[in-house]
C-alpha positions in Angstrom: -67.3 -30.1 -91.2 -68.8 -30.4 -94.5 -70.6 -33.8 -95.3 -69.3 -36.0 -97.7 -71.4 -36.7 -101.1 -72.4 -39.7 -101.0 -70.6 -41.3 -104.8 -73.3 -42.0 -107.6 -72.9 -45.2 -109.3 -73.5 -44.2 -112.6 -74.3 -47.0 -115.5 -72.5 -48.0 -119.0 -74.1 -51.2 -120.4 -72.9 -52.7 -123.6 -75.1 -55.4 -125.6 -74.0 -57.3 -128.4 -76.5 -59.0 -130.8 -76.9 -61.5 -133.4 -77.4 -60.4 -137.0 -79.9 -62.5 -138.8 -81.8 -63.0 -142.0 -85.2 -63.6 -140.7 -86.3 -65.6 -143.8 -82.9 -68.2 -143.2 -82.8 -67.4 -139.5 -79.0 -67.8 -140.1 -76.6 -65.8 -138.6 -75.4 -63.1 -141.6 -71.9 -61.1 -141.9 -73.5 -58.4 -142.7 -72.3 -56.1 -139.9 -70.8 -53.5 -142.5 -74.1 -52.3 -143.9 -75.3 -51.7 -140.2 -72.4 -49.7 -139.4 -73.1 -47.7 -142.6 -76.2 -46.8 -142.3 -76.1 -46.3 -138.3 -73.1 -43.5 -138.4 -75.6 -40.5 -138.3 -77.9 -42.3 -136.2 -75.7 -44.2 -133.6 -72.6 -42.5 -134.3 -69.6 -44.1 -131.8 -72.1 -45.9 -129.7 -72.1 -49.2 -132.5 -69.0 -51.0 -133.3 -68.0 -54.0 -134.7 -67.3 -57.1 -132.6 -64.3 -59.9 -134.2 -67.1 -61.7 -136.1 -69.2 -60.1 -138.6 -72.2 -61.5 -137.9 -72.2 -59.5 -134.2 -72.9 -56.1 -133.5 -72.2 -54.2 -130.1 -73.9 -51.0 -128.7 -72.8 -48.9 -126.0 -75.3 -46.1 -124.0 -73.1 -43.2 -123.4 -73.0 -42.6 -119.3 -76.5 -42.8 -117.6 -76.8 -41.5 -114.2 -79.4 -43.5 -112.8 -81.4 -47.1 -113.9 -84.5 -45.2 -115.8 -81.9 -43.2 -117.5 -80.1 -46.6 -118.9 -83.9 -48.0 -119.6 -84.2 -45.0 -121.8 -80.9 -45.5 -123.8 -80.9 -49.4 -123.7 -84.4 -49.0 -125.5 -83.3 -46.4 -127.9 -80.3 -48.0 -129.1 -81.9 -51.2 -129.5 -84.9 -49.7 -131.5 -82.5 -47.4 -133.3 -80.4 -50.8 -134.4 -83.3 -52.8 -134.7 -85.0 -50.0 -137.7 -81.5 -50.3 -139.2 -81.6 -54.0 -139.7 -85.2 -53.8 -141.1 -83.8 -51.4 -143.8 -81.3 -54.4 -144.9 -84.0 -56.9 -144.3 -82.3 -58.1 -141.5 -82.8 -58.6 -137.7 -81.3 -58.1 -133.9 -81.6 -61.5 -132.0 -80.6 -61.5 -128.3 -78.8 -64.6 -127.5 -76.1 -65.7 -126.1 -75.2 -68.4 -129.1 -77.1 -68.3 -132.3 -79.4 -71.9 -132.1 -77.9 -73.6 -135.2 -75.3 -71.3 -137.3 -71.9 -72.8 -137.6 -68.8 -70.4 -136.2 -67.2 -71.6 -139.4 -69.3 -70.0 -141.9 -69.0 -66.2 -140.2 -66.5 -63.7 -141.9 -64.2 -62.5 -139.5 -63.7 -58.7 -139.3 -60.6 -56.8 -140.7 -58.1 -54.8 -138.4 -55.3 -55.1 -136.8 -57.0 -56.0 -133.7 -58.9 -58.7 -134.6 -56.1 -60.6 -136.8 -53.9 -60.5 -133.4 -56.6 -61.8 -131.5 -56.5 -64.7 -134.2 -53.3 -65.2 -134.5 -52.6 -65.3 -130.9 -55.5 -67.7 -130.0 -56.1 -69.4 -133.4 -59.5 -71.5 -133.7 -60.4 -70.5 -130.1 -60.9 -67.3 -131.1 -62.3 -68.3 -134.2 -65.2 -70.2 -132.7 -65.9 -67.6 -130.0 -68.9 -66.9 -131.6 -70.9 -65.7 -128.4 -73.2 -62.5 -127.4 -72.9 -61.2 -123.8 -74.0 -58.1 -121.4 -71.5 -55.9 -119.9 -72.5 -53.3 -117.7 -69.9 -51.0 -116.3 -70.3 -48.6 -112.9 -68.6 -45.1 -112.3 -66.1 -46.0 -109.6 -64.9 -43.4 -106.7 -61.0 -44.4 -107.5 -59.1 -47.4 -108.0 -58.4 -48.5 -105.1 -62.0 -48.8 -104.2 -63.0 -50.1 -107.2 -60.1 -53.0 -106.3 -61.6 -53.7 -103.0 -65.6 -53.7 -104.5 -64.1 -56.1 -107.4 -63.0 -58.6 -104.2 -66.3 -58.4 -102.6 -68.3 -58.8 -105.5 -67.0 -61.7 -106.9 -69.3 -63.8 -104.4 -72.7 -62.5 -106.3 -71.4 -63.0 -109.7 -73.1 -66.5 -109.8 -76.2 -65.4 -108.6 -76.9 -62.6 -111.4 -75.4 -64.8 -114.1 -77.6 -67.7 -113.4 -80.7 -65.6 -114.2 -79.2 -64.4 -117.2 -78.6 -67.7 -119.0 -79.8 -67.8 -122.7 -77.4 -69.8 -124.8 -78.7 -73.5 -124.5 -77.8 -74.3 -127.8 -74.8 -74.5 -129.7 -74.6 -75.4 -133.7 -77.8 -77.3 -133.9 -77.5 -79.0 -130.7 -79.2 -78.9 -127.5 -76.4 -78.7 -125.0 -77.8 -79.5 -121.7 -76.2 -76.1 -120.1 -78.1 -72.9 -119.3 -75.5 -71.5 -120.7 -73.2 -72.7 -123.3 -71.8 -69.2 -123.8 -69.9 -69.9 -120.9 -68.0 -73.0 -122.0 -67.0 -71.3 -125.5 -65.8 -68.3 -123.5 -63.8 -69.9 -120.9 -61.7 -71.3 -123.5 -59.8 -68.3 -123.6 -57.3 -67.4 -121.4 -57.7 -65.0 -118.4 -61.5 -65.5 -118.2 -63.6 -66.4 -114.9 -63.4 -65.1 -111.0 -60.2 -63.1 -110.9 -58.2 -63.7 -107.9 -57.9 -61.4 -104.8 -56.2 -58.7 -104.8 -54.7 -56.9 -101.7 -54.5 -53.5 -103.4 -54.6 -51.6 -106.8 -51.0 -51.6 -106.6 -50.5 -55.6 -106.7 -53.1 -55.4 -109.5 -50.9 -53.2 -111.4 -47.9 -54.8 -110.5 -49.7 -58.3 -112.0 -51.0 -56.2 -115.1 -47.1 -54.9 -115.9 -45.1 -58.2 -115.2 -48.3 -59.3 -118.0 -47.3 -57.0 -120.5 -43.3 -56.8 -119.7 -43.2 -60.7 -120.4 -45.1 -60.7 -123.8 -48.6 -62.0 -122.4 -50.5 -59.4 -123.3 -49.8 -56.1 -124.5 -52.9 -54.0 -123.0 -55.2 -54.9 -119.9 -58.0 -55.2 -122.3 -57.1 -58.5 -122.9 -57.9 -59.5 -119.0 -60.9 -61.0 -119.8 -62.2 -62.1 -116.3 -66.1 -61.9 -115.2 -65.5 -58.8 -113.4 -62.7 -56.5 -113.7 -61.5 -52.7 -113.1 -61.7 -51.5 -116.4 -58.2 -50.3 -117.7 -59.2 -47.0 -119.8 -62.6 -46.1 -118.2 -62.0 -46.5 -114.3 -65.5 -48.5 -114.0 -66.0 -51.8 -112.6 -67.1 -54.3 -115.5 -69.4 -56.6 -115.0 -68.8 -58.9 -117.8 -70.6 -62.6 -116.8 -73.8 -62.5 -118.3 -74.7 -63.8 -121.6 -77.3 -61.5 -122.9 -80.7 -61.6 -122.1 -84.0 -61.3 -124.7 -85.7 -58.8 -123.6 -84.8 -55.0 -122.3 -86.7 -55.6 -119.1 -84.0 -58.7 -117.8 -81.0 -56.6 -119.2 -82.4 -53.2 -117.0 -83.3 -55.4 -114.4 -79.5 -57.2 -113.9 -77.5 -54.1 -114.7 -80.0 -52.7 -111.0 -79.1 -55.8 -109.5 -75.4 -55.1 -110.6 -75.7 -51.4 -109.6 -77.4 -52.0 -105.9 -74.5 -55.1 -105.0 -72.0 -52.5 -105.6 -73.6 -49.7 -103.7 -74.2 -51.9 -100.5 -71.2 -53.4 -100.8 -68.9 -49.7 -100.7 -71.9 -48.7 -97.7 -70.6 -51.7 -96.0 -66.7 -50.7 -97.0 -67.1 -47.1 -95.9 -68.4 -48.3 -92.4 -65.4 -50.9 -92.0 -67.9 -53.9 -92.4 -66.7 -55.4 -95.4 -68.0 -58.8 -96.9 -66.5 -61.7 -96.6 -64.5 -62.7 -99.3 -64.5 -66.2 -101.0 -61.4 -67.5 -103.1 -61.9 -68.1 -106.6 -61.4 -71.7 -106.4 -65.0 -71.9 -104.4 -66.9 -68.8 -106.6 -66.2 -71.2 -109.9 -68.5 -74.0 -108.1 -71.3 -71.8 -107.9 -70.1 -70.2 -111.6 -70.2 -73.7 -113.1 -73.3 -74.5 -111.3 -74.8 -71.9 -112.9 -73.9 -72.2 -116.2 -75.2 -76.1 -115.9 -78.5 -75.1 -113.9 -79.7 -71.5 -114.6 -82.1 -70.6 -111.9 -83.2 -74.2 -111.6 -80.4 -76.0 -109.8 -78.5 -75.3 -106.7 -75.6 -73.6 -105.2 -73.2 -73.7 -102.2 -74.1 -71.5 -99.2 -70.5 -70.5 -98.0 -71.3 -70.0 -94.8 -73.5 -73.0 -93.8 -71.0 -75.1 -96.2 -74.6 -77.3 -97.7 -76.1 -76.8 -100.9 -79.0 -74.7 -101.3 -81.4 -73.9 -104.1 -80.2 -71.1 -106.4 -83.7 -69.5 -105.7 -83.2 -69.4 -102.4 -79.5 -67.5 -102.8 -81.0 -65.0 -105.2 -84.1 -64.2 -102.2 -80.8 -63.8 -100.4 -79.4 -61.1 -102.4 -82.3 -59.4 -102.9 -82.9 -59.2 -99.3 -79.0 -58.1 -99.0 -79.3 -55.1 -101.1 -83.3 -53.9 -100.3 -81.6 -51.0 -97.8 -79.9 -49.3 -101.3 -83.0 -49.9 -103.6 -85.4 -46.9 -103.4 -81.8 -44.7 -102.5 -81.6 -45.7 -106.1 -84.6 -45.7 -107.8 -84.0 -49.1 -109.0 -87.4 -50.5 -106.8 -89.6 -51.6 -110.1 -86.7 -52.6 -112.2 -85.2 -55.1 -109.8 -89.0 -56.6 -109.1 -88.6 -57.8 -112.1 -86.6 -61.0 -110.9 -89.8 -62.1 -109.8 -91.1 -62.1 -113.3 -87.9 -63.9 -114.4 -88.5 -66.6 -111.7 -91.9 -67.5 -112.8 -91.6 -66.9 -116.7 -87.7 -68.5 -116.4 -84.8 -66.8 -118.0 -84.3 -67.0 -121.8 -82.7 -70.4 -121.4 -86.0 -71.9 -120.3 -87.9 -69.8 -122.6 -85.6 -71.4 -125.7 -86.0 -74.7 -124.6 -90.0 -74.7 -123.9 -90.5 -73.6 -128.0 -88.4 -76.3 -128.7 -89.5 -78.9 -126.6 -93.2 -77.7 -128.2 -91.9 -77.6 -132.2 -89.0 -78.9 -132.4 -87.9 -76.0 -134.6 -84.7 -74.5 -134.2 -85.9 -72.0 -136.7 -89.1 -71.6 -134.3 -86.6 -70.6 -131.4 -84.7 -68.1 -133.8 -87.9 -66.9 -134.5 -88.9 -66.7 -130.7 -85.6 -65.0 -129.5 -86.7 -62.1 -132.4 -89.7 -61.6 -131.2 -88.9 -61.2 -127.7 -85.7 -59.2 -128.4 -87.9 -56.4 -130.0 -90.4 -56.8 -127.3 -91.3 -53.3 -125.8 -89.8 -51.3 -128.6 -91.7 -48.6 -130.0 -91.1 -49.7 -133.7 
């Protein structure tokens, strides 16, 4: 009998970036002239985001973690020349240190203005700048059952991405404040469980049959089986400063799924958690970053979050090297000594108390290790 292939979880990751005037160090609305002058360059891989001072770009399909290295550095170099040309600059944060959301032009379309209309100053005031990565799923129903399982980790790899500790001028105390601007929407967080693709659909359809939403785009949860691509999206992380920490979580991402559908192929399947319990952890996180602590499930006690994310690394060390992700997910060590852009934001504030001297910080480290 023939072998089965073994499935190759192939990467999408999607960054979206602050557009700033790096004399100011305001946020700037200037989204439009990057689009211009990025069509022959970047072509469909930049698009606009709901506020104009935001832009998103997209590597095409990369079949392994050096090949999303490559394209997450081109693109960012590629947008990061553009912004130069319009005396501007990328900055890779999750919320800008001291712009107001009031003073950022909202972008025309159809898509947008619903958003607006639906949510109203919610939406308005989502002025926020996160990581998605999305991974090539075998089918549906898979991807259903990987969603459940994952859940659990989503803490873990959000709390070392945590890079938004302040919000309009304001030190907010959290790791990520992001976070709390997101979840104001609806359908955010841990999605519940679900017992097959079919009573996801069925949920999706009774959404859109009673007015709720009218696509599955608008399921905004931390992870979720994307409704045109047929990936699982990992969409918790706010996004981090440097290429390094956004290569290194997507691995993380890639390897949790992959040992988690070795464990599903063998009928071994984690242990799923219910929402209610993942949002501790999730909140925890968000507070905390890497420096607090988290609930152990199992051995019902707090732990520290250090200690869970040895854990995980230790849980997925079988699928590394299968992968090729070895060096890129060492990197957590570097994050755990250096701390995550949240730590890094608040040490140059704590030394200058300079807001503009952060702005100027999360610059420099976003173009760190591009060939410019």
């Amino acid at each position: 009998m023939p072998t089965r292939k073994k499935h190759q979880f192939t990467l999408g990751i999607e960054e979206e970036f602050q557009i700033v005037d790096p004399v100011s160090r305001e946020l700037k609305s200037h989204i439009e002239e990057i689009i211009e002058g990025g069509k022959m360059i970047l072509k469909e891989r930049v698009k606009p985001e709901m506020h104009q001072s935001v832009v998103e770009v997209g590597t095409d399909i990369c079949h392994t973690v050096a090949e999303a290295r490559k394209s997450v550095t081109g693109l960012r170099t590629d947008l990061a020349r553009l912004a130069m040309k319009t005396n501007l600059r990328i900055a890779a944060a999750g919320t800008h240190p001291f712009s107001h959301w009031i003073d950022q032009k909202i972008s025309p379309g159809e898509r947008y203005q619903g958003v607006i209309n639906d949510l109203q100053q919610v939406a308005r005031a989502n002025l926020i700048f996160g990581l998605h990565v999305h991974l090539g799923m075998p089918d549906r129903e898979t991807a259903i059952q990987l969603q459940n399982t994952a859940r659990y980790f989503l803490p873990h790899i959000f709390a070392l991405s945590t890079n938004s500790p302040f919000w309009v001028g304001r030190n907010t105390g959290y790791a990520s404040y992001r976070l709390q601007i997101f979840q104001r929407f609806p359908r955010t967080g841990i999605p519940d469980l679900f017992e097959s693709v079919e009573e996801f659909d069925n949920y999706v359809n009774l959404l859109v049959k009673t007015g709720c939403i009218d696509n599955a785009k608008k399921i905004w949860w931390d992870i979720r089986l994307h409704p045109l691509f047929g990936t699982l999206e990992f969409r918790m992380c706010d996004i981090p400063m440097r290429v390094d920490e956004t290569i290194c979580l997507a691995a993380i991402m890639q390897a949790v799924t992959a040992k988690l559908y070795q464990l599903h192929r063998q009928n071994m399947s984690f242990r799923t958690y219910r929402a209610r319990l993942i949002n501790e952890n999730r909140w925890r996180a968000a507070r905390y970053g890497i420096k607090g602590k988290m609930i152990d499930f199992g051995k019902q006690e707090e732990v520290e979050t250090r200690s869970l994310i040895a854990e995980l690394l230790e849980f997925i060390d079988d699928v590394v090297d299968e992968l090729g992700s070895r060096d890129e997910i060492n990197y957590v060590q570097t994050i755990l000594a250096q701390g995550t852009g949240a730590d890094r934001q608040i040490a140059v504030w704590e030394k200058t108390k300079d807001l503009k001297a952060v702005v100027d910080y999360i610059i420099s480290e976003t173009h760190h290790g591009l060939p410019l």
